[in-house]
C-alpha positions as CSV (number, residue, x, y, z in Angstrom):
1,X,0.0,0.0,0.0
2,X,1.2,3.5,-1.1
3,X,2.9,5.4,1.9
4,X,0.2,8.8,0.7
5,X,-2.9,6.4,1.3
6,X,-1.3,4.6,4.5
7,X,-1.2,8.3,5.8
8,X,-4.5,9.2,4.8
9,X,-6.4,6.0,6.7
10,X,-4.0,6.9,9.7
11,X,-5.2,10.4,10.1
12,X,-9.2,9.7,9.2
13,X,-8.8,6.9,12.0
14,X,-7.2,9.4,14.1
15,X,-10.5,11.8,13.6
16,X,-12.9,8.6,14.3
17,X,-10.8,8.2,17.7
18,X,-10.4,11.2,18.7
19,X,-14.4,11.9,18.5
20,X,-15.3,8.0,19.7
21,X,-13.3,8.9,22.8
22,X,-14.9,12.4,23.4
23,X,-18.3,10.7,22.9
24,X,-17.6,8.5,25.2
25,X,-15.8,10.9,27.8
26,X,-18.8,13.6,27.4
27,X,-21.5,10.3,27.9
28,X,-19.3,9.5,31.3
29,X,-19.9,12.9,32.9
30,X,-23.5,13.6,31.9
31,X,-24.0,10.5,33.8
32,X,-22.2,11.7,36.9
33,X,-24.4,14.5,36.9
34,X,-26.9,12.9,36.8
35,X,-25.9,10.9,39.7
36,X,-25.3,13.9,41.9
37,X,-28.0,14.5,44.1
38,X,-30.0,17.9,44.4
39,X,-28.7,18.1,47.9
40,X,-25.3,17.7,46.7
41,X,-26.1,20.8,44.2
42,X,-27.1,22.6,47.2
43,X,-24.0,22.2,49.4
44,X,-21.8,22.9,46.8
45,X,-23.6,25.8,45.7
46,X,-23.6,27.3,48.8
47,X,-19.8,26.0,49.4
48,X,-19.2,28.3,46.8
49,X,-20.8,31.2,47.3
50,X,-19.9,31.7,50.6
51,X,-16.1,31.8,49.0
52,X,-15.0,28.1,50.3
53,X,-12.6,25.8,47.7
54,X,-10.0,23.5,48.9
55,X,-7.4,25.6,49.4
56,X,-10.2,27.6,51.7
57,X,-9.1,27.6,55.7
58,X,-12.8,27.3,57.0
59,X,-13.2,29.6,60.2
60,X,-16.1,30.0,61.8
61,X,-17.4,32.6,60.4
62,X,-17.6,30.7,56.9
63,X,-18.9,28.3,58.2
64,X,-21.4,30.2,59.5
65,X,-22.0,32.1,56.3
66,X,-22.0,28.7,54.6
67,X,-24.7,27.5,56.7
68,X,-26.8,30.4,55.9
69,X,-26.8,29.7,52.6
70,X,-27.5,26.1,52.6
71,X,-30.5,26.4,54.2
72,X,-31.8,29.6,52.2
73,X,-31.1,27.5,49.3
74,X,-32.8,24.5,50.9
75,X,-36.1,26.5,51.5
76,X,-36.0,28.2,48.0
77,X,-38.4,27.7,44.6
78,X,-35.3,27.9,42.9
79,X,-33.7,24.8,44.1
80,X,-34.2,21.7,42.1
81,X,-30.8,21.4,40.1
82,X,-33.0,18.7,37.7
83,X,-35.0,21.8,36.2
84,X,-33.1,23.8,33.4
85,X,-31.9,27.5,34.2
86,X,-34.8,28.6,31.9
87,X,-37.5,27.2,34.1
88,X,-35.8,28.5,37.3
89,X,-36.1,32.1,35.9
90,X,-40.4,31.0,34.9
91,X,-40.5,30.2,38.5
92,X,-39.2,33.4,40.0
93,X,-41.2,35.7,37.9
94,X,-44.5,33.7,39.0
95,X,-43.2,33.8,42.6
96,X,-43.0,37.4,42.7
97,X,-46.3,38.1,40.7
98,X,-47.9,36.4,43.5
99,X,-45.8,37.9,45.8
100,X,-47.6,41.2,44.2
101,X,-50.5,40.2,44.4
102,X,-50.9,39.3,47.9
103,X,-48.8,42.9,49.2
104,X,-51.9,44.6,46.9
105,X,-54.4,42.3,48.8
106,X,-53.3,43.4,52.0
107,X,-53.0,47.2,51.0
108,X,-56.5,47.3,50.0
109,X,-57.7,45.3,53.1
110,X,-55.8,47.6,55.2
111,X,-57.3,50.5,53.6
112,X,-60.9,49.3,54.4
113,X,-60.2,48.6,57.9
114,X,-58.4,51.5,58.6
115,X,-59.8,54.4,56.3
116,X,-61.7,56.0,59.3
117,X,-58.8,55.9,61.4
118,X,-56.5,58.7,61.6
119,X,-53.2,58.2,60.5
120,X,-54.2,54.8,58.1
121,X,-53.2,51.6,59.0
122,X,-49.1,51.3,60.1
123,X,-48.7,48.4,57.8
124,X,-48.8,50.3,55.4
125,X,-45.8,52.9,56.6
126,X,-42.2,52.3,56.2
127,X,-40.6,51.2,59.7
128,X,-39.1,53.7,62.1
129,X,-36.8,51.3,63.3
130,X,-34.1,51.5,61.0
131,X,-31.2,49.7,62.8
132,X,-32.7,46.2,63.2
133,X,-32.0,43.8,61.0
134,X,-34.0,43.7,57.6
135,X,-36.3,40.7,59.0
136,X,-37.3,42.8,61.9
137,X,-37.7,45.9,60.2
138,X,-39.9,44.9,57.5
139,X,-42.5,41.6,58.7
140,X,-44.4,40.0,55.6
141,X,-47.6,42.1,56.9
142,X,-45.6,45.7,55.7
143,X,-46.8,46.5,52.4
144,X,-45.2,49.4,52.6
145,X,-43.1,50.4,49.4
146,X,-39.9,50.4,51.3
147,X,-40.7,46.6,52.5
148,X,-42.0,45.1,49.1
149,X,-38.8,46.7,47.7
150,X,-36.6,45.1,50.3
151,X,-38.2,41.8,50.3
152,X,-38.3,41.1,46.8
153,X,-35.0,42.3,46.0
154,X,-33.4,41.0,49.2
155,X,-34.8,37.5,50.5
156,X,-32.6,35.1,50.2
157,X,-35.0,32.7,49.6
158,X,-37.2,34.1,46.6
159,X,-36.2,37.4,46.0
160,X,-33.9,38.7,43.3
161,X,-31.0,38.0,45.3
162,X,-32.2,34.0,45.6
163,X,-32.1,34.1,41.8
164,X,-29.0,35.8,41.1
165,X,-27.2,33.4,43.8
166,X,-28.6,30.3,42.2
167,X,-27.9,31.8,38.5
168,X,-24.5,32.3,39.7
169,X,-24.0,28.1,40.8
170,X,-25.2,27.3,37.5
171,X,-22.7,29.7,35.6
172,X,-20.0,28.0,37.8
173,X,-21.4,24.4,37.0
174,X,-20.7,25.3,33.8
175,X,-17.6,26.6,34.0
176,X,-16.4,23.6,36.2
177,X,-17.7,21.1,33.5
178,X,-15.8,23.2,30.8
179,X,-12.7,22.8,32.8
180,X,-12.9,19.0,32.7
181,X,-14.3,18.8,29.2
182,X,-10.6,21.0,28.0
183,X,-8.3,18.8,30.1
184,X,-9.5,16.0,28.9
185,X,-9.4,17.3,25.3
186,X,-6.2,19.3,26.1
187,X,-4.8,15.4,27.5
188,X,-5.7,13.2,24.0
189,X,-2.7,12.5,21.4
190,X,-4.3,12.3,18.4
191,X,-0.8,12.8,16.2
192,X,-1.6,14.3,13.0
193,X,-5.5,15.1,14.4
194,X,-4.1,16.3,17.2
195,X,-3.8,19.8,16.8
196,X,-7.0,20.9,14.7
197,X,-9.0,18.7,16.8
198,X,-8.2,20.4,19.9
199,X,-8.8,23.8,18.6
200,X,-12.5,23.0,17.2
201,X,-13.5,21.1,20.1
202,X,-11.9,24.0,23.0
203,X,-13.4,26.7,20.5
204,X,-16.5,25.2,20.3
205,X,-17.0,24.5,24.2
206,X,-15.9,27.8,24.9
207,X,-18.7,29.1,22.4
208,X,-21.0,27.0,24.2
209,X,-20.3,27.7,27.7
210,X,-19.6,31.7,26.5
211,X,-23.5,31.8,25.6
212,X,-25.0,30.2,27.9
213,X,-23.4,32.5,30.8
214,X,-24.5,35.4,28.8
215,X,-28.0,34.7,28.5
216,X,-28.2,34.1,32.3
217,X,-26.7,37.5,32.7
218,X,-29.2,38.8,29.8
219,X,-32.1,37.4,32.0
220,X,-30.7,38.3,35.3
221,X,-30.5,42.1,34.0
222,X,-33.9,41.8,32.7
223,X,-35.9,40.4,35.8
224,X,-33.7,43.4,38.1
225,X,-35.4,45.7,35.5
226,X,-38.8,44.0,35.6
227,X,-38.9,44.6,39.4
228,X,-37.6,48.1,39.5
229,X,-40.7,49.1,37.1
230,X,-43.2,46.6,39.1
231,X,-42.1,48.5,42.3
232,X,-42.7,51.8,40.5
233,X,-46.3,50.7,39.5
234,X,-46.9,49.7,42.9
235,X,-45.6,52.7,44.8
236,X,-48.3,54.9,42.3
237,X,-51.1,52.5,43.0
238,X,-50.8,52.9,46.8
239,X,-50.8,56.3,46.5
240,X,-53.2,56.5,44.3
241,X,-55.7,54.1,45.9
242,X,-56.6,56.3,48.6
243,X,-57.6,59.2,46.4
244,X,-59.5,56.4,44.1
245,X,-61.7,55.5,46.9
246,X,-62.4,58.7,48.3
247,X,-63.4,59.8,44.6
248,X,-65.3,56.6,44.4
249,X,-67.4,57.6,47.7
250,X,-68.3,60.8,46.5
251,X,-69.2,59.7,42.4
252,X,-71.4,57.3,44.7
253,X,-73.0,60.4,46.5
254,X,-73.4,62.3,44.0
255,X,-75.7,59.3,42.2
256,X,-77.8,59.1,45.3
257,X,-77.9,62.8,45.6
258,X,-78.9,62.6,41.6
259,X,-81.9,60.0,42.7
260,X,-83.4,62.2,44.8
261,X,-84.0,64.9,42.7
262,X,-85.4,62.9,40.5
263,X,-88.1,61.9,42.9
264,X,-88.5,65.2,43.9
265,X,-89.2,66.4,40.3
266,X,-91.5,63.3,40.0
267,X,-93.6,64.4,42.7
268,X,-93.7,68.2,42.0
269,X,-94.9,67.1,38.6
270,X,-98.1,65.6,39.9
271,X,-99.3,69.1,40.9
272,X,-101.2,71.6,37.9
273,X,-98.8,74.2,36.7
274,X,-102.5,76.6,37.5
275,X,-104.7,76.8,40.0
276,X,-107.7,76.2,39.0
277,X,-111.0,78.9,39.6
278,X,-108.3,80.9,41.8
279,X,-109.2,84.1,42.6
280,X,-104.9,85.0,42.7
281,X,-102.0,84.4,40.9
282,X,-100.2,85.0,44.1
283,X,-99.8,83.4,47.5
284,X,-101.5,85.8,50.7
């Protein structure tokens, strides 16, 4: 056989390896991840966002911090690690519509129960007590505008915060898998292969993992955006609710004031515009 075509089956059964062993690399670690447990998601997560690696030395005050976020990530919609980062964003946007909903519930309760009380219901002030802690200052029953802003934006279990924290575990998932996918790729000797193979495979992980952390960034800056203008709509419907109310009460008056003269009018009708065989056309 010619030494040109010995060449040529050399380097096409260098390709078939090279992408037989990637498949099968690739196949290995989707199966880890799938063995992983959401719990396991969870700790690391929170491993890493409270700043811990292996080359970490854990005082106590990480470990505290880690703790916190274990279990804020343990008691959070956003925490199943099975459901893709597109449905964890769906989740958060229906949490804090309902969210909405029930802080306008409670404003317009509070309004009924307290609009003949001077000074309005306190729920629905901002708190005087601004050096306790944001949990303190600011109970669920606040609807405030201060209190919606800083418990949607700040719980760490459901607010914009949760979300970016969780967003930010799955951009480091990624990354991490990157990192084993290019060593791997980075470790094969393909000879001839070797070179152009590694190039399209790094280039195209990197293109991969490049968009994917984008979009989350794209949707992170989109739902920040979508609650700075929600909060804005709110703030002008509790102020404007109270004047609404008051201008429904006295449309509703002014119907009933309406009625009446109509009965009136009826009534007066009834009589003769003329006296009839009067002596007068005036009253003595």
């Amino acid at each position: 056989m010619p030494d040109d075509m010995k060449k040529k089956i050399t380097t096409i059964s260098s390709f078939i390896i090279a992408g037989i062993c990637l498949i099968i690399f690739v196949s290995f670690n989707v199966g880890k991840a799938k063995d992983k447990t959401n719990s396991e998601y969870i700790s690391d997560c929170s491993y890493y966002l409270a700043g811990i690696d292996e080359t970490t030395f854990v005082t106590d005050e990480l470990s505290k911090k880690q703790g916190e976020y274990y279990s804020n990530l343990t008691n959070s919609p956003y925490k199943n690690w099975e459901n893709s980062y597109q449905s964890v964003i769906k989740t958060y946007h229906e949490t804090i519509n309902k969210k909405f909903n029930d802080y306008i519930k409670k404003m317009i309760a509070g309004y009924n129960q307290y609009k003949t009380i001077p000074g309005g219901d306190p729920n629905g002030k901002p708190p005087q007590n601004p050096d306790k802690s944001p949990a303190d200052k600011c109970p669920s029953e606040n609807y405030s505008t201060y209190c919606v802003a800083l418990n949607l934006y700040s719980s760490p279990e459901f607010g914009y915060v949760a979300l970016k924290n969780v967003l930010s575990c799955r951009k480091n998932d990624f990354f991490a898998d990157s990192k084993q996918e290019n060593a791997y790729i980075n470790a094969m000797v393909v000879k001839e292969a070797e070179n152009w193979a590694n190039q399209v495979q790094l280039s195209a992980k990197a293109m991969e993992y490049s968009a994917k952390s984008a979009e989350i960034d794209e949707h992170l800056r989109q739902a920040k955006e979508a609650l700075e203008r929600t909060l804005s709509a709110y703030d002008q419907l509790k102020m404007a609710w109270g004047v609404h109310k008051k201008y429904m009460e006295i449309y509703k008056s002014l119907i009933k004031y309406r009625d009446k003269l109509v009965e009136i009018r009826r009534a007066v009708e009834t009589f003769p515009s003329k006296f009839i065989d009067a002596s007068t056309t005036r009253c003595t």
